[in-house]
N, C-alpha and C positions, 0 to 999 in steps of 0.2 A: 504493500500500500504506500510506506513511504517510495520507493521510487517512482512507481506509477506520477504521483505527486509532481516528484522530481522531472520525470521524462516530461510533462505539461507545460513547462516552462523551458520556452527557447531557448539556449546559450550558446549558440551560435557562433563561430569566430569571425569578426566582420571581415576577415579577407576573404571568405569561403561563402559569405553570403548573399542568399539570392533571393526571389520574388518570396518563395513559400519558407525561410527563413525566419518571421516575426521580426521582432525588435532583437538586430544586431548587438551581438555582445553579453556579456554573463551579469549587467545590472541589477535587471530584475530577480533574478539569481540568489543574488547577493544578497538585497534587499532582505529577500524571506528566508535566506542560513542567518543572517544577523538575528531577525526576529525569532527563529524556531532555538538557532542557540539561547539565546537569553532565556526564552520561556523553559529550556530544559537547566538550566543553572548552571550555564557559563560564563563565564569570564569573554566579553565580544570586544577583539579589535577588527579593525579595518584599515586597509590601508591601498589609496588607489596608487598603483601601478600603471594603467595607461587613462586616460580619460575616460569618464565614466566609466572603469573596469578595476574594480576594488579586489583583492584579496580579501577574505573575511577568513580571522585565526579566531579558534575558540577554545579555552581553557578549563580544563575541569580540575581542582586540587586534588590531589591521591593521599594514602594512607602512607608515604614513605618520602623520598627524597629524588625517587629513580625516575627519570622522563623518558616517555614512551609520545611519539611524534605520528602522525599520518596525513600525508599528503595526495589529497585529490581533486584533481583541477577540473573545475566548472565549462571550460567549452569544447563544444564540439566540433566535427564537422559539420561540411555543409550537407543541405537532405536535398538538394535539385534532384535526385534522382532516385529517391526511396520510389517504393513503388506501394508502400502502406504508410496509414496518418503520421509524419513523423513525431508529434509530441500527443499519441494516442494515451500513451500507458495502458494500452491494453494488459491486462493479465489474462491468457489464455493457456492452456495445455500446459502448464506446467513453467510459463515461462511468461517475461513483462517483455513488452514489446516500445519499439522507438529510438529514436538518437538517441545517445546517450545512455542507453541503458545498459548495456555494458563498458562504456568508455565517455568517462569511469564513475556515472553517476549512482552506480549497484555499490558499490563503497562507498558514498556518502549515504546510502540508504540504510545501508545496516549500520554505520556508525549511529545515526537520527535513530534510529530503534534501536540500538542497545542501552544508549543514554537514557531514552527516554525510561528504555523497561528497569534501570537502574535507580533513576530517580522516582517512581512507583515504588519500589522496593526501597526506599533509603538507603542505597546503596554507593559509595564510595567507590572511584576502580585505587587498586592499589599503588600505580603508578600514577606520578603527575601527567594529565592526558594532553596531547596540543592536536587540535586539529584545523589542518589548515586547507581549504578551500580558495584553490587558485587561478589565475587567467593565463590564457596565452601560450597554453602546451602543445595545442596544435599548431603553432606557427614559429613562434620564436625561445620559447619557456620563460618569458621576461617575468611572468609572475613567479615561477620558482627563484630565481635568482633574487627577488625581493624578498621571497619568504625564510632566503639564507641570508641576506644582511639585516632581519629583523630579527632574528635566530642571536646572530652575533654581537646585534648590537645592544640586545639584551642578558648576553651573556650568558643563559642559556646551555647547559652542559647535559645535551642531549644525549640517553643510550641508546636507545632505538626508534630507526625510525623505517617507515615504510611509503613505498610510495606506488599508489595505487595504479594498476594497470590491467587488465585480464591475462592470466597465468594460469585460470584454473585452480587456485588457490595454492600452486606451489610457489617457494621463496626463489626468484630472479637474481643472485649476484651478478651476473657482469653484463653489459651490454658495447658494441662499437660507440666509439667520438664519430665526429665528422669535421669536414671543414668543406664550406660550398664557398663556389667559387663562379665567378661571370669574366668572360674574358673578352673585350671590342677592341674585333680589328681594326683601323682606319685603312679605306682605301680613297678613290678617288675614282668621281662620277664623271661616265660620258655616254651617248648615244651607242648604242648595240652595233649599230652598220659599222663604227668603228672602235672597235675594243679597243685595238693596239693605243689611243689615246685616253683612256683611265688605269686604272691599280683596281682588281674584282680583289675585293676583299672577301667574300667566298671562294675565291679559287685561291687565296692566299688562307683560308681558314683549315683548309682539308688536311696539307699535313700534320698542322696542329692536332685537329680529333682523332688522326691517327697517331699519333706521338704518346695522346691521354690514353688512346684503347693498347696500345704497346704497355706503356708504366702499367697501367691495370694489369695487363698479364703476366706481368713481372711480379706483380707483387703476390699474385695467385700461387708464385711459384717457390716463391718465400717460404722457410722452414717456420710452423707457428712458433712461437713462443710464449704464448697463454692461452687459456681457452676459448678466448674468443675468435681465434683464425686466423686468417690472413688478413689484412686491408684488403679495399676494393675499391675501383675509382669507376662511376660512372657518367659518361656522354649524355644528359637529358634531355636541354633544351638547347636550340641553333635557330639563331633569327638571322635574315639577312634579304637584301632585295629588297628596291621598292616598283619596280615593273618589271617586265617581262623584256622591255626594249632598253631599259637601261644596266651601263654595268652599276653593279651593286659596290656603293664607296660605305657602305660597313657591315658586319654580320659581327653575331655574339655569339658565345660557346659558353654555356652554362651546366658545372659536370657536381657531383657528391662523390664526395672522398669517404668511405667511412675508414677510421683512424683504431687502432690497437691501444692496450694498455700501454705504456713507456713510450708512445708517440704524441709533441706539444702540437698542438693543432696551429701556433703558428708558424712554427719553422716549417711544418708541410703546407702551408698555405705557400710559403716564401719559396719552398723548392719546384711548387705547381710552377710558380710565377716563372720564375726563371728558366723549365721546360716550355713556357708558350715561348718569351723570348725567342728563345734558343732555337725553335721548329714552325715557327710561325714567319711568313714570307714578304708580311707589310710588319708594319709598326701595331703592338699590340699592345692595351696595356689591362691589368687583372686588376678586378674589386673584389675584395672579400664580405661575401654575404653572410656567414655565419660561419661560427667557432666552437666546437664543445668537446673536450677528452673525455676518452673513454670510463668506461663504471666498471670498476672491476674489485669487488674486496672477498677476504678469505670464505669458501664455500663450507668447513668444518667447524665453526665455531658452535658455543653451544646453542645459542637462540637461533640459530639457521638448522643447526640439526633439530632441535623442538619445533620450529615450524613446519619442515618439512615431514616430521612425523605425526603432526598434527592433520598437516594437510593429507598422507600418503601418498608425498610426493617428492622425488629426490633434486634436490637443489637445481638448478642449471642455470644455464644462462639464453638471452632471447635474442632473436634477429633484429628490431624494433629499438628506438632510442625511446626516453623519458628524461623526467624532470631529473633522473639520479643526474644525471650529466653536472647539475649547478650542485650538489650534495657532496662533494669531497672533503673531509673533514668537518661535515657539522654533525655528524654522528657516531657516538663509538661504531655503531654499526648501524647499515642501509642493506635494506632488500625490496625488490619490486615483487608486487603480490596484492593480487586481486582474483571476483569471481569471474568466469567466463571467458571465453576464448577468446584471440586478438582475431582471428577467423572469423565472426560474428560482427568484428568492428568495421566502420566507413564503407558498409555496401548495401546495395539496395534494399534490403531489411538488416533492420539489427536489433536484438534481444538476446534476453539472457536466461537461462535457467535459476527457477527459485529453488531448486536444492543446490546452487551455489552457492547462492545469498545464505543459506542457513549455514552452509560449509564456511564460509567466513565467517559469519554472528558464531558458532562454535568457537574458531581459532581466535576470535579478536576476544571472548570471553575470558578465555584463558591466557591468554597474553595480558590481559585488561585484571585477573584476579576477582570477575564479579561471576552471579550466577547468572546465564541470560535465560 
């Protein structure tokens, strides 16, 4: 019921957002986790992150000294293309249907019902609780990265923390960095009937995209060195041309690097940079669109093994980024873990099963020290 709730309320990412979209962005959102926190007996800050796009953190006191953290960001994609009501919440068969209902607003749901089924019960969790409801994961994670300098600048000596994602309730330790990267050629325009008088900065971009698909297969070929694999560099998007009769004076090459543990996202930005130079046939020059090292921490510690025997499920790690990316030292320990499949996420229908949501409200009990 509480997600249902939840899925009813558009949250949207405004870069993703279209006609059947509602009101862009996780405001309204917001608005009513500030209000449902408080009525359950928290502690509500706020804190806006992009214009009208608030984080909302909620604090519950514990019976001890130990912080226990959970991080689940408010927007979604976009629904141009579902093919059932996106903000229905239906509950059918076994499962809540809509945006967001498994990414990752199924964990905010059972958080909302454990609390609430706690404060019924006068119940205490035994760690101090922080949960923090954030913006922007689907495009830049600029609200985690706020929820770590309010972490810090409160000082704050977080143990664990989780950060929500669908895992099927197993614990996530490591996932790839990235470093995205645009690269515009300049060339110089003239009439088609005579090439020979401009520079095609498309026919100057080709060896370039073959230079980025070479280094990718290089690095395919790389011995791993953690569990997360090799790097991989992919070619995505290429603009160029503005008629059919003209030569084309610029084209872009926009590729995703995903990056390794012990790799700084920007000296690989800096070595991209210097392969276009180097294999590119006009003058090029590279913008860095985005930055994030890899998530990678020990998979046998104790509370990774209790989770995952909780969950009946053995640690690993995921092909997909998240917020852990900004979480580097704000936690003795981080693991990504949520209900429901990443499978079920950003496609024409998305739902979740309600015996995963109990499969969490189980593990977050006993993590949390209450009875749910």
């Amino acid at each position: 019921e509480w997600l249902g709730r939840l899925v009813q309320i558009p949250s949207v990412a405004p870069d993703q957002a279209g006609p059947r979209a509602g009101a862009p962005g996780e405001a309204r959102l917001a608005g009513e986790l500030v209000n449902w926190f408080r009525e359950l007996g928290g502690e509500v800050f706020t804190e806006e992150v992009l214009p009208n796009r608030p984080n909302v953190y909620g604090l519950w006191r514990g019976r001890s000294d130990r912080w226990a953290a959970v991080d689940a960001h408010m927007d979604t994609v976009g629904v141009e293309q579902m093919t059932d009501d996106p903000f229905g919440g239906r509950i059918q068969n076994g499962r809540v249907y809509g945006r967001g209902a498994v990414d990752t607003k199924a964990t905010l749901a059972v958080v909302l019902a454990l609390v609430e089924s706690a404060q019924q019960a006068g119940q205490n969790p035994e760690p101090n609780l922080l949960v923090a409801a954030t913006v922007d994961e689907e495009v830049e994670t600029r609200g985690a990265s706020a929820f770590a300098r309010w972490v810090r600048g409160r000082q704050l000596a977080l143990d664990q923390l989780v950060v929500a994602e669908p895992t099927r309730c197993g614990p996530v330790y490591g996932h790839k960095g990235l470093s995205r990267l645009e690269f515009q050629v300049a060339g110089k325009s003239t009439h088609s009937s005579q090439p020979q008088l401009g520079q095609n900065a498309v026919v100057a971009a080709a060896p370039l995209v073959l230079a980025l698909e070479e280094e990718h297969q290089r690095l395919l070929a790389l011995p791993s060195q953690t569990p997360l694999g090799p790097g991989t560099l992919t070619v995505s998007i290429i603009h160029g041309g503005q008629g059919i009769n003209v030569v084309p004076d610029a084209c872009s090459v926009s590729i995703d690097r995903r990056l390794v543990a012990g790799e700084v996202p920007a000296e690989i930005s800096a070595s991209l940079a210097d392969l276009a130079q180097r294999s590119c046939l006009l003058p090029v020059a590279a913008k860095v669109l985005y930055e994030k090292p890899a998530f990678l921490q020990p998979p046998d510690t104790p509370w990774i093994r209790q989770l995952a025997e909780w969950s009946g499920r053995k640690p690993t790690i995921a092909p997909f980024g998240t917020n852990a990316w900004n979480y580097e030292g704000l936690a003795r320990e981080c693991v990504v873990l949520g209900p429901g499949s990443i499978d079920q996420a950003h496609g024409d229908e998305e739902w979740v099963e309600i015996a995963e949501l109990e499969k969490l409200a189980d593990i977050y009990s006993r993590w949390w020290g209450i009875r749910s």
